[in-house]
N, C-alpha and C positions, 0 to 999 in steps of 0.2 A: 138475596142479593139481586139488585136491580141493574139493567145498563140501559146505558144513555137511551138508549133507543125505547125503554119498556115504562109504560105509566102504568100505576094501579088505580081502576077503578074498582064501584062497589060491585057491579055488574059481570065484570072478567076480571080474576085476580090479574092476569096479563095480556092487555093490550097489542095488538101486532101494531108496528110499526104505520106509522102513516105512507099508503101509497104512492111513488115514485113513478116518474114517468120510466118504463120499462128501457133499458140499455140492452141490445143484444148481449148475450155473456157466451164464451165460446163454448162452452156446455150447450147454449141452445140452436148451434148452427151445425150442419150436417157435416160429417168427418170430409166429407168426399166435398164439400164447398169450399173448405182449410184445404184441402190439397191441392185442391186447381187455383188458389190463388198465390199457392206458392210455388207449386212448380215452376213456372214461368222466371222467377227472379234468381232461382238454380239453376237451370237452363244458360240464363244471360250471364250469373256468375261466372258461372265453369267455364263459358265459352271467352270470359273477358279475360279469363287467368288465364287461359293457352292460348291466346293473343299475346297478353305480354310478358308469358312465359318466352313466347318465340319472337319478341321484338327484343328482350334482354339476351337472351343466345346471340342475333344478332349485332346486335353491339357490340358485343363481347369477342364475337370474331371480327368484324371489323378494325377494335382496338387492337387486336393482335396482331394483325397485321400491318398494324402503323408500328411498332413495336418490333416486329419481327427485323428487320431489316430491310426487307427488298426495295421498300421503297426510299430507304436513307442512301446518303452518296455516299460511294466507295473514298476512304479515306486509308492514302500511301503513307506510311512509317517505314522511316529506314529501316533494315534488317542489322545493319552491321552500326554499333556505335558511332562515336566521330572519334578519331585519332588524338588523344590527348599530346601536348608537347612535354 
């Protein structure tokens, strides 16, 4: 069984592939190169999430406090019905 990639000649039952121009593969770059390029984007991650972790607490209390009352005007209702005839 042949794939795409394999010719038969009479010289080598199985021909290698024709050479490509080489693509780094993560295999061939150092562990310690993959981690210093990604630390840096976890770093900024985490720090963006507890930014608006605490920009949405803020709002949050904020809204609560338009809600809560103190800032709405006091509103008089009679206590005692009105007198029917």
């Amino acid at each position: 069984m042949l794939f795409s990639s394999q010719t038969v000649s009479k010289s080598q039952p199985f021909d290698t592939p024709p050479s490509r121009p080489s693509i780094p593969v993560v295999e061939d770059i150092p562990a310690k190169v993959l981690l210093s390029f990604v630390t840096m984007p976890v770093i900024v991650g985490l720090w963006g999430v507890q930014a608006v972790g605490g920009l949405v607490r803020n709002l949050g209390e904020a809204s609560e406090e338009v809600f809560r009352g103190e800032r709405l005007p006091v509103l008089n209702f009679p206590l005692t019905p009105p007198e029917s005839d």
